[in-house]
C-alpha positions in Angstrom: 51.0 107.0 141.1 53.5 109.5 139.8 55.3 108.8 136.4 57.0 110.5 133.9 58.3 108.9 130.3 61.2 108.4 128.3 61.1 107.7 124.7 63.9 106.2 123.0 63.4 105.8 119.1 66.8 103.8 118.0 65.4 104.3 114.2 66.4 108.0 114.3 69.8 108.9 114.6 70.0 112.6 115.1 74.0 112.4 114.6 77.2 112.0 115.7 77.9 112.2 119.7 79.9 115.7 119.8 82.8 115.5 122.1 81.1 117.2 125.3 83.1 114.7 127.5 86.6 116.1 127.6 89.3 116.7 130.7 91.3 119.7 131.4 94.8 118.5 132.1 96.8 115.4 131.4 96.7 112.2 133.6 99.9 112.8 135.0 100.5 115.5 138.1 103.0 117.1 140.5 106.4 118.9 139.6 107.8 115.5 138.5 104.7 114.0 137.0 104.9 111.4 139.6 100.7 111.6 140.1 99.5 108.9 137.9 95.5 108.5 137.3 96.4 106.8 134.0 94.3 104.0 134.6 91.3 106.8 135.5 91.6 108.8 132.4 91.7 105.3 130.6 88.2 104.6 132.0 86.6 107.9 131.5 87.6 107.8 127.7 87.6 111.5 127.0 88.2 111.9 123.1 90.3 114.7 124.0 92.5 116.6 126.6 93.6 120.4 126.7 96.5 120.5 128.1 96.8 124.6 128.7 99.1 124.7 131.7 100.1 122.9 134.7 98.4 124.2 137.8 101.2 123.6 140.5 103.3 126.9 140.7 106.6 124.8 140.7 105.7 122.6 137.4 104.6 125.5 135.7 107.9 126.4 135.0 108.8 122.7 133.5 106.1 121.6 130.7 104.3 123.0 128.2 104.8 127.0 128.0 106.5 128.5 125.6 109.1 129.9 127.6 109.8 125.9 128.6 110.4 124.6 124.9 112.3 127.4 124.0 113.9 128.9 126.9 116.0 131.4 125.6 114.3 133.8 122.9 117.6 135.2 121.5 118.7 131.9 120.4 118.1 130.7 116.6 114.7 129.3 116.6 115.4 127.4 113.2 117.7 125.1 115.0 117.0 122.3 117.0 119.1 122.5 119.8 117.4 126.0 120.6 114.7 123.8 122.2 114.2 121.6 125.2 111.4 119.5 124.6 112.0 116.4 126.9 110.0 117.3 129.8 106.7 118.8 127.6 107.0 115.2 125.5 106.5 112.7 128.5 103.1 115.4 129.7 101.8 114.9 125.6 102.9 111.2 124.9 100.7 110.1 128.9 97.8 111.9 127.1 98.6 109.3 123.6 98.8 106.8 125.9 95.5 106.9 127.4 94.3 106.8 123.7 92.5 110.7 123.8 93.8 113.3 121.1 95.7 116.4 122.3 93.7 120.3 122.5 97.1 122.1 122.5 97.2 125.9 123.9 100.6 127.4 122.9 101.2 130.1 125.2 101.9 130.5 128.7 100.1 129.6 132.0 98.6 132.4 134.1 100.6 134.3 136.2 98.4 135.1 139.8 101.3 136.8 141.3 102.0 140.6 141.1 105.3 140.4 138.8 104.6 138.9 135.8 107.4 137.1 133.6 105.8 135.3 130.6 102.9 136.9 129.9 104.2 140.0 128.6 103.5 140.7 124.9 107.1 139.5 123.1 109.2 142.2 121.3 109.2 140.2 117.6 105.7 138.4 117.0 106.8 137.2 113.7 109.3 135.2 115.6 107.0 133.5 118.3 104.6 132.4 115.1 107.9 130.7 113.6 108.5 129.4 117.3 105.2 127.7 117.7 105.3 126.6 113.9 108.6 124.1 114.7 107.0 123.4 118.0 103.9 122.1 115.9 106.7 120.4 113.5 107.9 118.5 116.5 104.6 117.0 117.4 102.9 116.0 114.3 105.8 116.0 111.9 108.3 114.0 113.6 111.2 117.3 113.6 113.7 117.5 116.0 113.3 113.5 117.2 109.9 114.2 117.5 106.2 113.0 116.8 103.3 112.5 114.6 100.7 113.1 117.2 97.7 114.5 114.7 97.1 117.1 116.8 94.0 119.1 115.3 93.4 121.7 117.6 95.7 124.3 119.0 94.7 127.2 120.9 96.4 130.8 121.0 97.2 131.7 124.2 94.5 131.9 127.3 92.9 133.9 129.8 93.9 137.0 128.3 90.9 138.8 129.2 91.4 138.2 133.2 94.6 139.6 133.1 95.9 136.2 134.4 97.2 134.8 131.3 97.8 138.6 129.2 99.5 141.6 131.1 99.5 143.6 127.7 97.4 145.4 125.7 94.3 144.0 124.4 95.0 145.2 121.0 98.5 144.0 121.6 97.3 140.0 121.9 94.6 141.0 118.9 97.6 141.8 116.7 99.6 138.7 118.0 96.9 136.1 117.5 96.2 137.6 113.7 100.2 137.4 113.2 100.5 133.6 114.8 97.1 132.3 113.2 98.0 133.4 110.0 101.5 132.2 109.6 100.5 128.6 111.1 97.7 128.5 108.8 99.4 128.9 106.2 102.6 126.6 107.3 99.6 124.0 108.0 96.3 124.8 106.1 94.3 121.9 108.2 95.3 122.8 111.1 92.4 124.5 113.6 93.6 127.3 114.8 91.7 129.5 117.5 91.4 131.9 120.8 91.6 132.3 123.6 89.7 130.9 126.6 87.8 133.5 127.2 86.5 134.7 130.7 83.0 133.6 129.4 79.4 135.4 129.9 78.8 135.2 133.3 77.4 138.6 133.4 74.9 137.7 130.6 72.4 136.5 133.2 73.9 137.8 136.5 72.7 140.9 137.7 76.2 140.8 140.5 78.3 140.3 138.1 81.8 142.2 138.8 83.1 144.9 136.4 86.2 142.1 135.6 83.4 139.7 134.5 81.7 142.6 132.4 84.8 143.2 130.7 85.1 140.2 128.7 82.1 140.6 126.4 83.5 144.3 125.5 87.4 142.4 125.0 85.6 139.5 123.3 83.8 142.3 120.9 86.9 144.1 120.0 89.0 140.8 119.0 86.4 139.5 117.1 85.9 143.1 115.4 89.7 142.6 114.6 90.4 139.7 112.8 87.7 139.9 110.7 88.0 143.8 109.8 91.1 145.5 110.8 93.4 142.5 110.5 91.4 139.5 108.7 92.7 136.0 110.7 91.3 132.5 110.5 89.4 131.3 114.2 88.4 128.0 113.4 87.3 127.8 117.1 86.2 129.8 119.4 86.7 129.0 123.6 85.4 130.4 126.5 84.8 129.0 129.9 81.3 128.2 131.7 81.8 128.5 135.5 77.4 128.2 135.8 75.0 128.0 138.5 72.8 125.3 137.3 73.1 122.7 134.2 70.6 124.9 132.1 72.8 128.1 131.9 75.2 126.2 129.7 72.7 126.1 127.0 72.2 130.0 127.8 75.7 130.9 127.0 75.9 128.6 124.4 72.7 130.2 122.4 74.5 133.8 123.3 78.0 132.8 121.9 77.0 130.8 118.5 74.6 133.9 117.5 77.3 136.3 118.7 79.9 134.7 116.5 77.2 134.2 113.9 76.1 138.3 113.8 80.3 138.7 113.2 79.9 136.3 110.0 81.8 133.2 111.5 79.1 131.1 111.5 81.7 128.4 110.6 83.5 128.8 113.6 83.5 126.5 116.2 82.0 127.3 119.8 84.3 125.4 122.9 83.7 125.6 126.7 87.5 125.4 127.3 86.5 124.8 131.2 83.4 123.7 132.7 82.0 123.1 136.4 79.7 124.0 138.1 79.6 126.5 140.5 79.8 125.6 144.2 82.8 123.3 143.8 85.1 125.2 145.0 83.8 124.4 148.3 83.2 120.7 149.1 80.6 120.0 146.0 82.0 117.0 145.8 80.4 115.8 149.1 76.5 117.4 147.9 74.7 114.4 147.2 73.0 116.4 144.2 76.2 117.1 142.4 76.6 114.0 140.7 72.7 114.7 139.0 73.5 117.9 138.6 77.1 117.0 136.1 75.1 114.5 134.6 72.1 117.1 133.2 75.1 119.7 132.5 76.6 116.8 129.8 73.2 115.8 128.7 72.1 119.8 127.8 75.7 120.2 126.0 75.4 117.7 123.8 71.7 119.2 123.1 72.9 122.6 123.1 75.1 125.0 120.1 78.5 123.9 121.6 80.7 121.8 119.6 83.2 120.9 122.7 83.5 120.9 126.0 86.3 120.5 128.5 85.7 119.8 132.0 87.8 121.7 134.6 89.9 120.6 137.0 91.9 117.5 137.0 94.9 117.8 139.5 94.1 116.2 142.4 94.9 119.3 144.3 92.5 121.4 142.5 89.5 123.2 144.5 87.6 122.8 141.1 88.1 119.1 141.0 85.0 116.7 142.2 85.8 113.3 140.0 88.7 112.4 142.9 91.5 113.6 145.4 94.5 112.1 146.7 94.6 110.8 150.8 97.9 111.3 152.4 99.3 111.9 148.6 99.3 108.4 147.5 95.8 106.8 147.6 93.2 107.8 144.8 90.0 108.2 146.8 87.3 108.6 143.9 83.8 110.8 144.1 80.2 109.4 142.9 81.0 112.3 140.3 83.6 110.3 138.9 81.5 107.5 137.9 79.1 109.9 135.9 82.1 110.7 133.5 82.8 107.4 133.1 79.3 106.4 132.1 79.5 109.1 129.4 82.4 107.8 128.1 81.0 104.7 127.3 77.5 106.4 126.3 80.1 108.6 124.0 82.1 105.5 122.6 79.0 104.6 120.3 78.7 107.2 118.5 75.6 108.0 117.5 72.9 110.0 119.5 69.6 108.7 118.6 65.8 110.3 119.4 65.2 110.4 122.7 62.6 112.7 124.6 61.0 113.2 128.2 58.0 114.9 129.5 58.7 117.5 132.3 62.3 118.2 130.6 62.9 120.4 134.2 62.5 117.0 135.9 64.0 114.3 133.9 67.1 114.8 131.2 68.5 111.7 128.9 70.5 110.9 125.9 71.0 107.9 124.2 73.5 106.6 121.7 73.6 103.5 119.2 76.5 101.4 118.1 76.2 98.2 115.9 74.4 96.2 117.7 73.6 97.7 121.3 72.5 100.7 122.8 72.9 102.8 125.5 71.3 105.2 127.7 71.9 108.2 130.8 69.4 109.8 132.6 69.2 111.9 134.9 66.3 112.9 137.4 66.8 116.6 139.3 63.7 117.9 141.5 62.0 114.2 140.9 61.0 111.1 142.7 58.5 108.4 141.2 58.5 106.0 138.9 59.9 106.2 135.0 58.8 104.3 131.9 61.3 103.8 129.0 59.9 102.7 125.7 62.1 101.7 123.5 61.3 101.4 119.8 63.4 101.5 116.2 65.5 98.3 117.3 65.4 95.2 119.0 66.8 94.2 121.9 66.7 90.9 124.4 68.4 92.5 127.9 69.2 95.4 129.7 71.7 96.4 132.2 71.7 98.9 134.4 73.6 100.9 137.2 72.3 103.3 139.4 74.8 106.4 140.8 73.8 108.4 143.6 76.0 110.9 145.5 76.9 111.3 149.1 77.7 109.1 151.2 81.0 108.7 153.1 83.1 111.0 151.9 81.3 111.9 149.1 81.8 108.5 147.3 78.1 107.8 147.0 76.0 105.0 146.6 75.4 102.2 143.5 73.0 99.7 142.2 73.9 97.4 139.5 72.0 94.5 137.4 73.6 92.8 134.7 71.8 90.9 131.8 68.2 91.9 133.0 65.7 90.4 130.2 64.3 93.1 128.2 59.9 92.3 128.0 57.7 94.8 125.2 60.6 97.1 124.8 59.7 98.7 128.1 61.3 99.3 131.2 59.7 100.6 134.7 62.0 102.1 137.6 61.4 103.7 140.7 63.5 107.0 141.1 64.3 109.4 143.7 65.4 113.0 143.2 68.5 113.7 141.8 70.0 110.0 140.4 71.7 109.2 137.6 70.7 105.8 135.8 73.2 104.4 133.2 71.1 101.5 131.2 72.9 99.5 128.3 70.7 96.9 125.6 72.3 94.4 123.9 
C-alpha cells in the first residue's frame, strides 16, 4: 500500500504565523456599498484588508481616491471642510468591524479607459504629501471628526508600472513617492510607508512573456536605484503582485524579489504580494475541482516562503478573479469549495504559532501547522496524490482530533465535505485515506 508521512513536532515552534491570509477589498460592494459579505469576511478572519480601489467603474469615483477625499485641489488642504470623507469612512469603519486592520493605498484607482483623469502626475507634490498627511490624521488621529484606526501600513500609489494606475513619467512617480514618503515619515516616524504594487515578475520564468510584463523589472530597477541613490526615501515595504501558474512559483518570485531588494541594501524592507491568484481564474476556476488544493498549497508555500504578506485578489462578487463566491440574481451569496480553504486558514492563522512540520514527497503532499495554548491545528493538502497518510504527532499531548475534509467541484463548483468532530486521538497518530488534490483541515484539543 501507498503512504506518505506527516510529521508534526508541537515542541518546535518555528515562529509566528506571518499574515499570508489577507483579502483585497473590503466586505462591502456596489456603487452604494449595499453588497454585504460581512458575515463572510468575519469567518475567513484575514488580519488585514487592502483596500486600493473599488473595482466597479461607477464607485470608483465615490471612496477611497484621493481625488474623492479632497475633491477640489485648489482648495486649502489645512482646513477641514476642504474634504469629504463620509463615503471613504463607512468602506474603512466595515473593514474595523470585521475585526481585520486596514492596508491603506493612497492614490488613485486605475484608469482602463483611453482618457485618463486621476492618474496624472499632480502640478505641486509637496501639497499631495500634506494632503495624504491630514488624510492619515483623520484615520488614526481622530482630526476632522475622525478616527483612531492604527493603521500601519499605507501604500503609495499602485500599478504604476502597467500604465493603469500612472500615465506619467516613471521618474515623475519616483520623485513623487521620495517627496510623499519622506514628509509622512517624518509627520509619523512609525508609520510603514511603501510602493507600489508592482506588475510583478512574470517574465522571470516565462519565456512568452509580453514586452509590458518585461517592463516592470527594468521600472522596478530604476525606482529602487532612486530612493536609495538619487533621492534617498524610506520603503518599509515593498508590493508586487503574483498572478502564477502553479502554487510553487510564488516561492520563485518570492526568492527573486527578497535578494533583489537585498543586492539594493534594503534587506529590512518588507516583501508583499499585494494581489494573488492563480492563474486560470479568470475563466471558471472556480468550478476545477483541483482549485481548491491548488489555493491551499499556494498559502502553505507563502507562509514557507521570503514573503512577509500576502493579499489575495479579488473580492467583489463581480470580479472574474474571484473564486471564494458570486452573487445569484444579485442577492443570494452562492459560496465555492475555495471559500472554505480560506476560512480554514483563518482559524489555522488565529493561533499563532507555526510549529515543525514536514512531509516526504513535498511535490505530493504540503502542510502547516500552528499551536495556541492548549490545542493545535493542522492543513494539508495533497496535489498529484491518492493513498493513505500517517500523521505523527509529537512535542504535546493531545486526547481528540477533529477533522474536515474539502474537495472542489461539484454543483456549481461548491464541492464536497466530510466532517468528524471529537474523534479520540490513539499513539499520537492518525491514518487517512486521500485522493488527489484534497484539502484536510485537522484540529487537537
Amino acid at each position: 500500500m501507498i503512504k506518505r508521512t506527516i510529521n508534526i513536532d508541537f515542541s518546535r515552534k518555528i515562529g509566528k504565523i506571518k499574515p499570508i491570509n489577507c483579502l483585497n477589498n473590503g466586505p462591502l460592494f456596489g456603487i452604494d456599498l449595499d453588497c454585504d459579505f460581512t458575515d463572510q469576511y468575519k469567518e475567513m478572519q484575514p488580519p488585514f484588508v487592502r483596500l486600493s480601489g473599488i473595482e466597479s467603474p461607477y464607485a470608483s469615483s465615490r471612496y477611497l481616491d484621493i481625488h474623492c477625499i479632497f475633491p477640489d485641489i485648489e482648495l486649502d488642504e489645512r482646513f477641514e471642510a476642504s474634504y469629504n470623507f463620509a463615503p471613504t469612512d463607512r468602506y474603512l469603519a466595515a473593514v474595523k468591524e470585521i475585526g481585520a486592520d486596514i492596508f491603506l493605498r493612497l492614490g488613485e484607482s486605475p484608469e482602463l479607459y483611453e482618457v485618463k483623469k486621476h492618474t496624472r502626475p499632480p502640478r505641486d507634490v509637496s501639497k499631495l504629501a500634506r494632503i495624504c498627511e491630514k488624510i492619515i490624521a483623520h484615520y488614526n488621529k481622530g482630526w476632522a471628526n475622525g478616527y483612531k484606526y492604527n493603521i500601519k501600513y499605507v501604500e503609495i500609489m499602485c500599478d504604476v508600472d502597467t500604465g493603469a494606475g500612472w500615465c506619467g513619467k516613471a521618474e515623475e512617480y519616483y520623485e513623487l513617492y521620495s517627496t510623499v514618503a519622506n514628509h509622512l515619515k517624518t509627520v509619523y516616524p512609525k508609520l510603514k510607508i511603501g510602493a507600489y504594487s508592482s506588475g510583478g515578475f512574470f517574465s522571470l520564468n516565462h519565456y512568452d512573456a509580453t514586452p509590458k510584463q518585461k517592463s516592470y523589472v527594468d521600472f522596478m530597477d530604476g525606482f529602487l536605484d532612486y530612493i536609495t541613490k538619487t533621492a534617498p526615501a524610506p520603503l518599509d515595504f515593498f508590493s508586487w503582485k503574483c498572478y502564477a501558474e502553479s502554487p510553487e512559483e510564488i516561492s520563485l518570485h518570492a526568492n527573486y524579489a527578497r535578494s533583489y531588494l537585498g543586492q539594493c541594501g534594503l534587506r529590512k524592507t518588507q516583501s508583499i504580494i499585494s494581489e494573488f491568484n492563480l492563474l486560470g481564474t479568470e475563466r471558471g476556476a472556480y468550478l476545477d475541482r483541483k482549485y481548491p488544493a491548488a489555493l491551499a498549497r499556494a498559502l502553505i508555500i507563502a507562509e514557507k516562503s521570503n514573503i512577509d504578506m500576502m493579499f489575495y485578489s479579488h473580492l467583489s462578487p463581480d470580479s472574474r478573479w474571484n473564486a471564494l463566491y458570486s452573487l445569484d440574481e444579485r442577492c443570494d451569496k452562492h459560496l465555492y469549495s475555495a471559500y472554505h480553504v480560506m476560512t480554514a486558514f483563518g482559524a489555522l492563522a488565529s493561533l499563532s504559532n507555526v510549529v515543525d512540520s514536514t512531509e516526504d514527497y513535498r511535490t505530493e503532499i504540503y502542510s502547516l501547522a500552528t499551536l495556541g495554548e492548549n490545542n493545535g491545528v493542522c492543513v494539508f493538502s495533497t496535489a498529484d496524490y491518492s493513498g493513505v497518510v500517517e500523521i505523527n504527532l509529537s512535542g504535546k499531548s493531545f486526547n481528540s482530533y477533529s477533522i474536515k475534509g474539502i474537495i472542489g467541484g461539484g454543483e456549481r463548483g461548491r464541492g464536497f465535505f466530510t466532517e468528524e468532530r471529537g474523534l479520540p486521538l490513539r499513539n499520537d497518530s492518525i491514518t487517512l485515506r486521500v485522493g488527489k488534490n484534497e484539502v484536510y483541515f485537522l484540529s487537537f484539543s
